[in-house]
N, C-alpha and C positions, 0 to 999 in steps of 0.2 A: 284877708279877703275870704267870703264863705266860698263854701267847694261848688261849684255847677251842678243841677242836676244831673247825676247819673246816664241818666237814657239820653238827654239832651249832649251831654259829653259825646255820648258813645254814638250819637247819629251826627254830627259833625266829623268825628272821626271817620264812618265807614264814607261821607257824602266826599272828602281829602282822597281819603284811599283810592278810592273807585274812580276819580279824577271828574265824579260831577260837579262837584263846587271846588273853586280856585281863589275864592274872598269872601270876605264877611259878605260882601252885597248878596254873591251866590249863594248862602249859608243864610242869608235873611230870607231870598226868594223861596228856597227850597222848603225851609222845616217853618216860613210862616211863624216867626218870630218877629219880638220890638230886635231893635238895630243895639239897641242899649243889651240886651240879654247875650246875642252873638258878641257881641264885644268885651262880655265878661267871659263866655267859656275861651274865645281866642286870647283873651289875654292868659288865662291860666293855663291853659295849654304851652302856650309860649313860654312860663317861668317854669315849667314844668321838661321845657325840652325836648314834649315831643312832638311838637310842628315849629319849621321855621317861617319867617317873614322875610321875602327877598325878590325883590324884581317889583316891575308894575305892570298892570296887564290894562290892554285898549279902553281907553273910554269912551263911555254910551254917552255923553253930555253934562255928566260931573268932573267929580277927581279922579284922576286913576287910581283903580285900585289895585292896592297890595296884595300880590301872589302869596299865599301859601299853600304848604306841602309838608305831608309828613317829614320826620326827620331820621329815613331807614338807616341811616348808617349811625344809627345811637345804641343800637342792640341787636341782640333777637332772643327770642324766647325758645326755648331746647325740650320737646316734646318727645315724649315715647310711649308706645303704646306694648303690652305684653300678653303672647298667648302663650299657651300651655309649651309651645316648642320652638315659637320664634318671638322675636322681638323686630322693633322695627322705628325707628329714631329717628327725627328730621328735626329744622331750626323754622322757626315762623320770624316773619321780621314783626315789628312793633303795632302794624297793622292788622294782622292775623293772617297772611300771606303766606303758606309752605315753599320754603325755597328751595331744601333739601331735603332726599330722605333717603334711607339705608334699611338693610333688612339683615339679619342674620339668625343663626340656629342658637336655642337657648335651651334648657332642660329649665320647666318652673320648679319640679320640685327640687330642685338646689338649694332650695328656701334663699330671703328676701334678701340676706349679706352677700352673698357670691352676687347674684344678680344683677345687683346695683352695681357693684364695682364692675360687669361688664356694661352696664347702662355709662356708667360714670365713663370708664374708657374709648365708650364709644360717642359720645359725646361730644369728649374731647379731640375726639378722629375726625369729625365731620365739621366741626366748626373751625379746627386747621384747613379742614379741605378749602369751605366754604365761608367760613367769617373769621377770617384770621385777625385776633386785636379788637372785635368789637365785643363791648361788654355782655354778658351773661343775664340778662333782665329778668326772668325766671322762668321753672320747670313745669312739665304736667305730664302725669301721666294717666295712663287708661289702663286698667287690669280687669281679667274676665274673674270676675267674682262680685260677689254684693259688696259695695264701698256705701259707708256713714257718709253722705257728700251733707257738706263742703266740709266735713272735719278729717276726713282722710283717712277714714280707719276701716279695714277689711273685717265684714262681719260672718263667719261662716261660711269662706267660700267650699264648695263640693269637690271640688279638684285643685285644689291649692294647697299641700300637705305643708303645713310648718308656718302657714301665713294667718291663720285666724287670730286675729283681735291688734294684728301689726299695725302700728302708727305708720304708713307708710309718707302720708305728709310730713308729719317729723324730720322723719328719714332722711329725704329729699332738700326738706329744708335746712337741716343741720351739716348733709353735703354741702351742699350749692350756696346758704349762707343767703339765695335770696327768696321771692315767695315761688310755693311750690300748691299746687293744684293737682288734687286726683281725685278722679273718676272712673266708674263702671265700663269696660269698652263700649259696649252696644249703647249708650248714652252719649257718650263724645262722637261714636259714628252717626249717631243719628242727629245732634246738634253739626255736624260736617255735613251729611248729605242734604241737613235744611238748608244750609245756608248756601251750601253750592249751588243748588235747584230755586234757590230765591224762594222760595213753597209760599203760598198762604195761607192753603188749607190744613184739613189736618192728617196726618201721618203716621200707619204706625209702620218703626222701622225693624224688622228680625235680620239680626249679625247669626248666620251661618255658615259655622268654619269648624274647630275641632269641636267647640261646644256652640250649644246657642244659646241667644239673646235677645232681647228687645226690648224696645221702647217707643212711648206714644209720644206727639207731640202735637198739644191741641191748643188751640188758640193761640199758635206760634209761641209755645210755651214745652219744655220738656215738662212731663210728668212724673213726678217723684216719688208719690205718696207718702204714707205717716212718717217712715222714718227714710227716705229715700229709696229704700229696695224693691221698685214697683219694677217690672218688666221680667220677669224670672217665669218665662216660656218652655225655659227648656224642662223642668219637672212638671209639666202638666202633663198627666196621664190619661194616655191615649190607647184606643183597642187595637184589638192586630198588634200589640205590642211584644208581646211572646211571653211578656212577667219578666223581662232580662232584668238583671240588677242595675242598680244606675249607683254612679258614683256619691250619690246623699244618702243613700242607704236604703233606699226607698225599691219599688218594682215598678217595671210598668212606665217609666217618663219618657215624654220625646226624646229626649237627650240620647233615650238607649237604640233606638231608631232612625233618627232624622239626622243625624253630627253627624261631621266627617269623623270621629273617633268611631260612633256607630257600623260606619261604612267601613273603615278600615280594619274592625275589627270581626267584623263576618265576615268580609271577602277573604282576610288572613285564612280564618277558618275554615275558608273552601279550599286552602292550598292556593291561593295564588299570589302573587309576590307584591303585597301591597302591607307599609307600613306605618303609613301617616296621613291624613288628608291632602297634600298633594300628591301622594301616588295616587289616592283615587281620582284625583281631578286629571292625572295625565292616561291612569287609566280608560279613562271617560272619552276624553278626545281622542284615546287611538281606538275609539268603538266598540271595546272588548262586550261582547253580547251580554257575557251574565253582570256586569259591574254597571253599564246603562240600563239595566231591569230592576238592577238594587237600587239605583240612584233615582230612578222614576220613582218605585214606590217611597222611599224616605222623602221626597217630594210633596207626595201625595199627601202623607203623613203630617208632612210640617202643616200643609193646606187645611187638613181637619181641625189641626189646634188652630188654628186662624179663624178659621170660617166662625169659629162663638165670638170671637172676639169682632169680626168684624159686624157680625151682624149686633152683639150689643153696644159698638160705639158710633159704626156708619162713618167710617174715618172715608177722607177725600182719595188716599194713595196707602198701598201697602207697598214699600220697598225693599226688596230681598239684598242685603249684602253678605260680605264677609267673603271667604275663600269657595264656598258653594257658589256662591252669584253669579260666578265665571262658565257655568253651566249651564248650556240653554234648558237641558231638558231635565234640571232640575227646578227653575223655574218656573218653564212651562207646565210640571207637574202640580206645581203649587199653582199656577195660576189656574188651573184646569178644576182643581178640585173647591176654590174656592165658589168659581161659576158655579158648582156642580151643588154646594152646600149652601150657599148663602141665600136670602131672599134676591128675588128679581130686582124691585126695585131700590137695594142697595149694591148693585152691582152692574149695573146701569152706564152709570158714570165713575165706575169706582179704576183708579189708575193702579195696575198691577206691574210693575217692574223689576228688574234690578240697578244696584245702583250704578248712580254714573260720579262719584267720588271713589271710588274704588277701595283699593289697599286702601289708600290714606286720609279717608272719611276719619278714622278716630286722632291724625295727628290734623287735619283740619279744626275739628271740633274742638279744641284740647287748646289748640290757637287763638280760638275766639272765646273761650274761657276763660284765657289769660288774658288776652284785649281786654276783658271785661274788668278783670279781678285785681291785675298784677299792678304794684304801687311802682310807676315807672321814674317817681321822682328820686327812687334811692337811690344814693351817689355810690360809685364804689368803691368798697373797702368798709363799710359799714356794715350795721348786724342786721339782720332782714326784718321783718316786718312779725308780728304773732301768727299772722295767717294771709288768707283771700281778707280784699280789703270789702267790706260790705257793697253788695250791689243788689239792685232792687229785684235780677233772677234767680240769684244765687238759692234765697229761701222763700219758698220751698220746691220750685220752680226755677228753669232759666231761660230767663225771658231771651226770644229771638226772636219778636215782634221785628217786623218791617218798618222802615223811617218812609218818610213820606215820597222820598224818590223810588221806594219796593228795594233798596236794600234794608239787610238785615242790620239788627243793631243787640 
């Protein structure tokens, strides 16, 4: 039997998920298909395992029809995401659903062996907690570096000492045995915070935490560019910057400014007891004068390197996340200075916030990448797959186009 389309797959799934369609009938009303096409993705779905057929529901003046329903208890997918000092792990069920997640202290440059085997350990801690017995369907991760997507491979990242040129899909996949998906943080946060927000327009999102990042998403599309490594915000250099060194080797980038590394490393240097990005953030909230006057201006900062970008794309929503987000008046400084730089009538209508996915925008994102990608019919005990199974977002783009009920797909 040939395979279903792709997108038509995956909008049938999200319309199961979401509990707006409950039978082919529903599935025909909704995505405006022949009854003959829904009858071939639900049949493949079904030998596939991941929806079942069970019960009948009221009928309108035919047959009744037959109930289905995802099939959560067949797996979940084990997602993690890594920053420079913390890690942070959760399970998605087969839907793209986050059911769990967990956070802990990591050092990255441990380089990529240590790492994994606390990834690997904790993993297995969370899914005793929370999926005790259900199969392992496969992994994804998110690392703040430039990632070759969908091949998995770190290319040059600036603060990843020991990790350039690592297979880290390999990796993953040679653990886990099943398919494994990696990606750029600030790219799965912002495929998470679309798909949380339903968005239609377009978005760009900046992950600021120790370092930062961003990504655009235009015509419900991530953007990639030539070789995937489009969103690399944090070495744009910007004035007022003091020339400080920045970790690529370069002077002068936001990075040396606007991060919580930035932050935590001048207030250090003023003597005050701050040595990670969330000491700045707790310093922040307990109002300390000079640490909200640093935290305003790096604000402001991020806002200047914004402001070119928003006025040469005219994006619908700029969305602040990452560990900064939690910050009103870092925020506000960014939203402040972009009023202050941009043209009027691109800021008019232009939606300034931070997120509302929060922490776990990138193991959202990282969920729905695997919904996408991950070959849910391997049985287990089998050898995994060579990679992501082709889908029509993967290259060079990922598609999160809206199905016609406004979920995403």
């Amino acid at each position: 039997m040939p395979e279903p389309p792709a997108k038509l797959r995956e909008q049938a799934l999200n319309l199961l998920a979401s509990g707006k369609a409950a039978s082919r009938a529903d599935l025909v009303e909704i995505l405006e298909v022949a009854p003959s096409t829904v009858s071939s993705v639900v049949r493949r779905l079904l030998e596939e395992g991941t929806i079942l057929e069970e019960g009948v529901g009221a009928s309108t003046g035919g047959r009744r029809p037959r109930i289905l329903r995802l099939r959560e208890d067949g797996g979940v997918f084990a997602v993690a995401e890594l920053g420079a000092r913390h890690a942070r792990v959760g399970l998605c069920s087969p839907s793209g659903e986050l059911q769990a997640a967990e956070e802990f202290a990591v050092d990255i440059g441990a380089g990529p062996g240590a790492i994994f085997d606390e990834i690997t350990a904790a993993f297995d801690r969370v899914r005793a907690a929370h999926a005790p017995g259900r199969r392992l369907l496969a992994v994804g991760m998110a690392l703040p570096g430039p990632v070759d997507f969908p091949h998995g491979r770190l290319i040059g990242p600036a603060r990843m000492p020991g990790w350039s040129g690592y297979d880290v899909q390999s990796d993953l996949r040679d653990r886990f045995e099943v398919t494994a998906v990696v990606d750029n943080d600030a790219k799965a946060a912002a495929i998470g915070e679309y798909v949380t927000r339903r968005e239609t327009g377009d978005m760009i999102y900046v992950k600021a935490g120790t370092g930062i990042g961003g990504c655009l998403v235009s015509r419900a599309e991530i953007y990639r560019g030539g070789r995937g490594l489009s969103g690399d915000v944090t070495h744009v250099r910007v004035a007022d910057s003091g020339e400080r060194e920045c970790s690529c080797g370069s002077r002068g980038c936001l990075e040396t400014v606007a991060s919580g590394a930035a932050l935590a490393r001048e207030l250090a240097g003023r003597g005050l007891p701050v040595a990670s990005t969330r000491d700045v953030i707790a310093a922040t909230v307990n109002a300390d004068p000079a640490v909200v006057t640093l935290v305003r201006q790096a604000g402001r900062l991020l806002g200047v390197a914004l402001s070119g970008l928003v006025n040469f794309l005219n994006p619908d929503s700029v969305v602040i996340g990452g560990a900064l987000s939690s910050l009103d008046v870092y925020v506000a400084a960014v939203k402040g200075m972009l009023y202050e730089r941009c043209l009027p009538p691109l800021t008019q209508s232009l939606s300034i916030e931070a997120s509302v996915a929060g922490p776990d925008a990138a193991l959202i994102g990282l969920g729905h990448l695997l919904r996408e990608s991950a070959d849910l019919r391997l049985p287990a005990g089998h050898g995994p797959p060579a990679g992501p199974r082709p889908s029509p977002g993967l290259r060079p783009s990922t598609s999160l186009r809206p199905s016609n009920d406004g979920s995403s797909s």
